[in-house]
C-alpha positions in Angstrom: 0.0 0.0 0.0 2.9 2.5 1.2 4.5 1.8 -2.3 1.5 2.2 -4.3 0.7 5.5 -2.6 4.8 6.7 -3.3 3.9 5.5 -6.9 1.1 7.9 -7.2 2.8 11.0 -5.5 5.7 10.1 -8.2 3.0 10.9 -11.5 2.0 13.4 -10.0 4.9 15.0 -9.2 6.1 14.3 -12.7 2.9 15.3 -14.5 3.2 18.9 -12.7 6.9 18.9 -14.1 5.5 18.3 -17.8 2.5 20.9 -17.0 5.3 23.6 -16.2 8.0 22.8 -19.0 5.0 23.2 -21.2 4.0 26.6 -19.7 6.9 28.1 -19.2 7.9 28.0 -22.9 6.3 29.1 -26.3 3.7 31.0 -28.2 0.4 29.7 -27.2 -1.3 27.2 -29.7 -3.5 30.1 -31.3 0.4 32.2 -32.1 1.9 28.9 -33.6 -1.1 27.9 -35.8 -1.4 31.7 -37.0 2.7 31.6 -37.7 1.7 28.2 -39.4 -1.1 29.5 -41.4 0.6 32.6 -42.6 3.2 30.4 -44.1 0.7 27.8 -45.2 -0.9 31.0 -47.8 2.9 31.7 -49.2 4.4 28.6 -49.9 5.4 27.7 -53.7 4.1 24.5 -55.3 7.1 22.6 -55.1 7.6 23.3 -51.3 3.7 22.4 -51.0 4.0 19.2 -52.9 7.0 18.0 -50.3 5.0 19.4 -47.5 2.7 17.0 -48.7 3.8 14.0 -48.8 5.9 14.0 -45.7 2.6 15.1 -43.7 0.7 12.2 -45.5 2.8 10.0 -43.1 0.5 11.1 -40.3 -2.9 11.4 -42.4 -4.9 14.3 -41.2 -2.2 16.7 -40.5 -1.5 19.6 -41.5 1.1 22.2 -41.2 -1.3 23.7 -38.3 -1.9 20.9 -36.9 2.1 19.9 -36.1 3.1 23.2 -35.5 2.5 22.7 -31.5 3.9 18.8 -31.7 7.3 20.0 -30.0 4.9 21.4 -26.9 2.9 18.4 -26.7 5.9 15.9 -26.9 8.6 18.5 -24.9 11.2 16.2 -23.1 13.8 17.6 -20.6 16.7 17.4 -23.3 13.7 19.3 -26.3 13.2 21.8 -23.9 16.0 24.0 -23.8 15.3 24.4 -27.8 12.8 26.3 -27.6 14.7 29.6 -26.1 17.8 31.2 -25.7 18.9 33.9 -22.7 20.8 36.5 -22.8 22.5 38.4 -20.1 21.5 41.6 -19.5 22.5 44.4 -21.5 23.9 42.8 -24.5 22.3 40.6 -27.5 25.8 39.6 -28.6 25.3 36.0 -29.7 28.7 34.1 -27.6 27.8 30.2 -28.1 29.5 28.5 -25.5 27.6 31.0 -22.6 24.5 30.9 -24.3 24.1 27.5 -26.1 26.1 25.0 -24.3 26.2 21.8 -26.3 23.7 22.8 -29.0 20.9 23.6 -26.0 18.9 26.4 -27.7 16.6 27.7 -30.3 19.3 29.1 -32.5 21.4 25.7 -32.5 17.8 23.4 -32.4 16.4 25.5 -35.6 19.7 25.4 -37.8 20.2 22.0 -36.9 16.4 20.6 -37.9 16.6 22.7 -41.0 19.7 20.4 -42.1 18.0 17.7 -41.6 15.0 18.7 -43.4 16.7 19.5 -46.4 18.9 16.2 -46.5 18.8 12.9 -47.6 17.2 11.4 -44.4 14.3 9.2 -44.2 11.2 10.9 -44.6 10.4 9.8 -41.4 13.0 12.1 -39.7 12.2 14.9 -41.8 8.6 15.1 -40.5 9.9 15.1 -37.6 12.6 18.0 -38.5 9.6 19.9 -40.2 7.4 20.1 -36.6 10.3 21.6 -34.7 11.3 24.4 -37.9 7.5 24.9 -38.0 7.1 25.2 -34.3 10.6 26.8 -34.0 10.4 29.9 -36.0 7.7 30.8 -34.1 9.4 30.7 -30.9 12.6 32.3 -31.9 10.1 35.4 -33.0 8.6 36.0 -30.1 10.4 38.3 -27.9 10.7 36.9 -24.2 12.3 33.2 -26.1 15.7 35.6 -26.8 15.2 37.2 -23.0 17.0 37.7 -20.0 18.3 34.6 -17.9 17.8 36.3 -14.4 13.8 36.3 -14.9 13.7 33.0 -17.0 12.7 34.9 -19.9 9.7 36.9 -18.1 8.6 33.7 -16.6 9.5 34.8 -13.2 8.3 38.6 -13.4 5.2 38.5 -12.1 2.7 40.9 -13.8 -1.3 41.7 -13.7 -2.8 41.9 -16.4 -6.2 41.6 -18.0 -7.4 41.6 -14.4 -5.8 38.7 -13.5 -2.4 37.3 -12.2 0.3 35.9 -15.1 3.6 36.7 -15.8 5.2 38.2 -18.5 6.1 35.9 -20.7 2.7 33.9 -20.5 1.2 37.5 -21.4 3.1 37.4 -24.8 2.7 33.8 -25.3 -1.2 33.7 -24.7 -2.6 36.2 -22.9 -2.7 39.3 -25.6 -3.2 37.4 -28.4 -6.3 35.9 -26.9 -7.3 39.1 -26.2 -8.1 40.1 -29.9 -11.0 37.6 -29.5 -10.6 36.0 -32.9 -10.1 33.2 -34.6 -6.6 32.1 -35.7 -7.4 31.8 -39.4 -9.0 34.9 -39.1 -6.1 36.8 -37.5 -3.7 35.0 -39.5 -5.7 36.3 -42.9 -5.8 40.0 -40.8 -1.9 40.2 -40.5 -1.1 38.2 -44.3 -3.0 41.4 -46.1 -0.4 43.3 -44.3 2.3 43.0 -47.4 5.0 45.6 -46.7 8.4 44.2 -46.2 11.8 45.8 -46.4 15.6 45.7 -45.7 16.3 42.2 -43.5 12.6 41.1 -43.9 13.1 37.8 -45.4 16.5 37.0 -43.8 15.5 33.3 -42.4 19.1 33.4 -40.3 18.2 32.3 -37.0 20.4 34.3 -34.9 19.0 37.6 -37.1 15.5 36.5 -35.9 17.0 35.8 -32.0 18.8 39.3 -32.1 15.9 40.9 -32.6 13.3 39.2 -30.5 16.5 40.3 -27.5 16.6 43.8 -29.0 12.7 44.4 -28.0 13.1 43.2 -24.7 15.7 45.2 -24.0 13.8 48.3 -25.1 13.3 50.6 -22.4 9.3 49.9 -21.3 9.4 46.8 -22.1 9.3 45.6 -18.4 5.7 47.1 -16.8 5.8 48.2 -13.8 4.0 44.9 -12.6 0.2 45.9 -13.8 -0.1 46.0 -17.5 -2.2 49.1 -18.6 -4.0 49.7 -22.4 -0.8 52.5 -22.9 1.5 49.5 -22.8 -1.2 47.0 -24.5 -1.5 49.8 -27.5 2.3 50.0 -27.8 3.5 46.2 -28.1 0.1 45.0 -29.9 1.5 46.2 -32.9 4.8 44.2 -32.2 3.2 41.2 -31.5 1.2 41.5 -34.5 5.2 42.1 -36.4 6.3 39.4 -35.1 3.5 36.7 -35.7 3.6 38.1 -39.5 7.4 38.4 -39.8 7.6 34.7 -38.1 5.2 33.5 -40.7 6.8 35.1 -43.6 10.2 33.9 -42.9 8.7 30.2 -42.4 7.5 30.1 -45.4 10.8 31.4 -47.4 12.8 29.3 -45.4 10.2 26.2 -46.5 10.4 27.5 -50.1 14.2 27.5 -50.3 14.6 23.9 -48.6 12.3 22.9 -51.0 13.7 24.3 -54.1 
């Protein structure tokens, strides 16, 4: 009886464990099936047709539909490729500090890309093609290149919304749900959107990490602990950016694998 009852405390300890890697890390499911919709609308026929037949190996997929598969299957070693910190104070990229042993969305992204465009069995590259889908989306959102003190905003406490969170579950979830619409519908809202210039399209993943750092380190980023509609009106717009730009950049990147 005494071991059965240690037995049960051990799930449950472990369940909480996979409930928290999960929380802690990536654009909700609405943010990763927009980013996967928006590349979805833009991809060229031959990228579609490859698309295609490596997602037939799982019928009823789609490129929605996997593009949250690295949340749902995160293991302790898959977790720490879905971000990268920084120190505070500087976005320089310095690999062994910030990516010890391959352990973060820059390394994770360049390395599934390889594999996606090699000669592997199509087996692993559906696998490689859920973590670039589900990876470009993370490397574009902000708090996934922030500060290692705070975990990234997972340990600054926040209210917003009228409720408790922190700040890196309010850009992962909490604003996008509240626009109050539906992902295709948001994701069609941001694609008609069509103006890109200067390093728009450049699908280098560090470009995409030094960026997402270079808005958290912007002054205001931080709220002073409640969230009011001055700071909601001012990084809406970014959000919005960076859920198109994401999008955009999957699809190139898709396009030019596929070639």
């Amino acid at each position: 009886m005494q071991k059965i009852s240690y037995l049960i405390k051990l799930i449950f300890i472990l369940a909480l464990q996979v409930f928290f890697l999960k929380a802690a890390f990536a654009w909700g499911a609405e943010g990763h099936q927009v980013v996967a919709q928006i590349a979805q609308s833009q991809l060229s026929p031959k990228a579609k047709s490859q698309i295609s037949k490596l997602l037939s190996l799982e019928p009823g997929s789609s490129l929605v539909s996997i593009s949250t598969w690295p949340d749902e299957h995160v293991t302790k070693i898959s977790a720490r490729w879905h971000y990268i910190n920084f120190p505070k104070g500087s976005c320089l990229y310095v690999p062994e500090r910030d990516c010890a042993n391959g352990g973060c969305v820059i390394e994770a992204l360049q390395q599934q890309m390889q594999i996606l465009g090699s000669k592997e069995s199509d087996q692993k590259r559906l696998l490689a093609l859920k973590y670039v889908v589900h990876f470009m989306g993370d490397i574009h959102q902000p708090l996934h290149a922030g500060y290692i003190e705070d975990k990234g905003g997972n340990n600054y406490q926040i209210q917003a919304f009228g409720k408790g969170t922190n700040l890196h579950l309010f850009w992962d979830s909490d604003l996008i749900k509240s626009f109050n619409m539906p992902t295709n519908t948001l994701a069609l809202d941001l694609t008609s959107n069509q103006m890109k210039s200067g390093d728009y399209l450049n699908i280098d993943p560090l470009n995409a990490a030094t960026e997402s750092c270079n808005i958290v380190h912007e002054k205001n980023f931080y709220p002073i602990r409640i969230v009011d509609q001055q700071y909601i009106d001012h990084y809406t717009p970014i959000l919005k950016a960076r859920l198109k730009l994401a999008g955009d950049r999957l699809a190139q990147l898709l396009n030019t694998i596929f070639q």
